[in-house]
C-alpha positions as CSV (number, residue, x, y, z in Angstrom):
1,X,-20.6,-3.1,-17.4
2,X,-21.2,-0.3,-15.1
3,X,-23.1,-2.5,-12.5
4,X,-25.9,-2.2,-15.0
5,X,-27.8,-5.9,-15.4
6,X,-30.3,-7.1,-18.6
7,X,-33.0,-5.6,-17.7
8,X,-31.9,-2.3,-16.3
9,X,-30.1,-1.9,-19.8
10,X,-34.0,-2.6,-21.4
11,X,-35.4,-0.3,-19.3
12,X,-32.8,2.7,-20.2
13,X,-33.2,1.8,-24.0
14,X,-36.8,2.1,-23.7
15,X,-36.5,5.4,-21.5
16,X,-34.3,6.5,-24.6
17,X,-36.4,5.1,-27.2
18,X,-39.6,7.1,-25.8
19,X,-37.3,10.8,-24.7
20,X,-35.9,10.7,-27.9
21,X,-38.2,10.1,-29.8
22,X,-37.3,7.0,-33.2
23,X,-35.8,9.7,-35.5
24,X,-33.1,11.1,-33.6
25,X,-32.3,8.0,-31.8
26,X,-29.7,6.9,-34.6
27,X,-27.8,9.8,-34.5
28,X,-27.6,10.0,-30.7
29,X,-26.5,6.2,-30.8
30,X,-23.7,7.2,-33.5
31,X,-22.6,9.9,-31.3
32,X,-22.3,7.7,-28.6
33,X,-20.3,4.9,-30.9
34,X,-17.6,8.1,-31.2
35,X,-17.4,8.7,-27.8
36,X,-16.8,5.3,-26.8
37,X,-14.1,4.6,-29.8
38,X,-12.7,7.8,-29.1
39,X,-11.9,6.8,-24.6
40,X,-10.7,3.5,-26.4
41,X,-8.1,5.4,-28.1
42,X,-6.7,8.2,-25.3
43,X,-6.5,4.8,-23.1
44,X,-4.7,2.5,-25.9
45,X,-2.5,5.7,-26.6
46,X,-2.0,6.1,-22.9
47,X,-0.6,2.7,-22.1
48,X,1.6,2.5,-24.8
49,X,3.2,5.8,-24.0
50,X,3.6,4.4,-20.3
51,X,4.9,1.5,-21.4
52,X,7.3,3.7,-23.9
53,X,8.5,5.9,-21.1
54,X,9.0,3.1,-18.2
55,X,9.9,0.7,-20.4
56,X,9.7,-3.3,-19.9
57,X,9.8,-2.8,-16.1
58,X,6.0,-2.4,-16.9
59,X,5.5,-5.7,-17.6
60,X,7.0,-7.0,-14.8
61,X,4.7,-5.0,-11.8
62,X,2.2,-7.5,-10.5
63,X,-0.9,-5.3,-10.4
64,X,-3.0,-7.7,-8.1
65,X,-1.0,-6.5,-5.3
66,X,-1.0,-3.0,-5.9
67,X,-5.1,-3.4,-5.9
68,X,-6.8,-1.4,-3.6
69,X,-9.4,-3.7,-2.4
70,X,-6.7,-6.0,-1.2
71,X,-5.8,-3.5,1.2
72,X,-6.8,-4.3,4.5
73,X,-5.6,-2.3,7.6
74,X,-6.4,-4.9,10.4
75,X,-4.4,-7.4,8.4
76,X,-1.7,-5.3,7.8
77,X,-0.9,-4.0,11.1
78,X,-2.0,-7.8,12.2
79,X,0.7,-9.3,10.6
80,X,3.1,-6.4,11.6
81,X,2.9,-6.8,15.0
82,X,2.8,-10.5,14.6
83,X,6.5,-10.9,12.8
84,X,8.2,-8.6,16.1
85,X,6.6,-11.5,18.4
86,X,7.9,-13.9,16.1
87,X,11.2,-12.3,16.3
88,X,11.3,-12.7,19.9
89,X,10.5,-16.3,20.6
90,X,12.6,-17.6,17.6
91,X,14.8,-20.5,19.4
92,X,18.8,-19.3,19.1
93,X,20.7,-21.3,16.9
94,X,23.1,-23.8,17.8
95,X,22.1,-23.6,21.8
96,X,25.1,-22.8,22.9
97,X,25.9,-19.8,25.4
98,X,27.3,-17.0,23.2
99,X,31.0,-16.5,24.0
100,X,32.3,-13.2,26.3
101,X,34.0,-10.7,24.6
102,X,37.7,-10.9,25.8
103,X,39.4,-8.1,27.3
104,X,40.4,-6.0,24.7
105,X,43.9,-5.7,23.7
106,X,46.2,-2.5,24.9
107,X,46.1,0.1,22.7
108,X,42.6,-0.4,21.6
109,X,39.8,1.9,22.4
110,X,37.2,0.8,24.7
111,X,33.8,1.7,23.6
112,X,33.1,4.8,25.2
113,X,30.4,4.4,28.3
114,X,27.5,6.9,29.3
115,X,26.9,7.8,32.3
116,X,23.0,7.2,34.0
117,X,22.5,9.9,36.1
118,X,21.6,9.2,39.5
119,X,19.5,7.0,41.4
120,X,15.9,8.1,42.2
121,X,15.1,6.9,45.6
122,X,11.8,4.7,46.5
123,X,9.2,7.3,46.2
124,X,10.5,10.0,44.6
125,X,9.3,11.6,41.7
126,X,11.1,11.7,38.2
127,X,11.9,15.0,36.9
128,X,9.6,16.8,34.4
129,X,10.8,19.4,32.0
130,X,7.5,21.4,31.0
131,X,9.4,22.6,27.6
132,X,10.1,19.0,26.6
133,X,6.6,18.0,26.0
């Protein structure tokens, strides 16, 4: 209830109890009944018109996973980086070497091939385009 315990609850009563004095604490405490019904309401009137408007898809969300305070960015990126490595060292199946392509029939295109440019010799620099970055 609002992180309030017992005897915080006590204490505001009797805060309320002395400020307000005993005569007008009854209407203050009916006012406060209204308010309370009336937030019941606009939230029951709420969900139902969500639930009109999306339909029984609704029911069907589980809302523990979409809780924030599950959310936990080391894990995330943890298990992100985990499944790639996972990827890598999953054993091939069957064990077999995987077949060479044959040569390709005439009259069918080869895939086209792009050119490397050339060689940079032992020592030399790579070229740096100061636009690029």
């Amino acid at each position: 209830m609002l992180g309030i315990n017992g005897l915080e609850l006590v204490v505001l009563a009797f805060i309320a109890v002395v400020v307000l004095g005993p005569e007008r604490l009854p209407e203050y405490a009916a006012q406060l009944a209204r308010l309370v019904k009336g937030l019941r309401r606009m939230a029951t009137g709420a969900r139902e018109q969500l639930r009109e408007e999306v339909g029984p898809e609704l029911d069907e969300v589980d809302w523990r996973k979409l809780d924030p305070r599950q959310y936990d960015p080391r894990r995330i990126i943890k298990e992100a980086l985990l499944d790639d490595i996972e990827d890598v060292f999953k054993p091939v199946s069957g064990g077999a070497p995987r077949p060479v392509p044959a040569a390709p029939a005439p009259g069918v295109a080869r895939p086209a091939v792009v050119p490397i440019g050339p060689r940079l010799e032992a020592g030399q620099a790579a070229p740096y385009d100061l636009e690029a970055t």
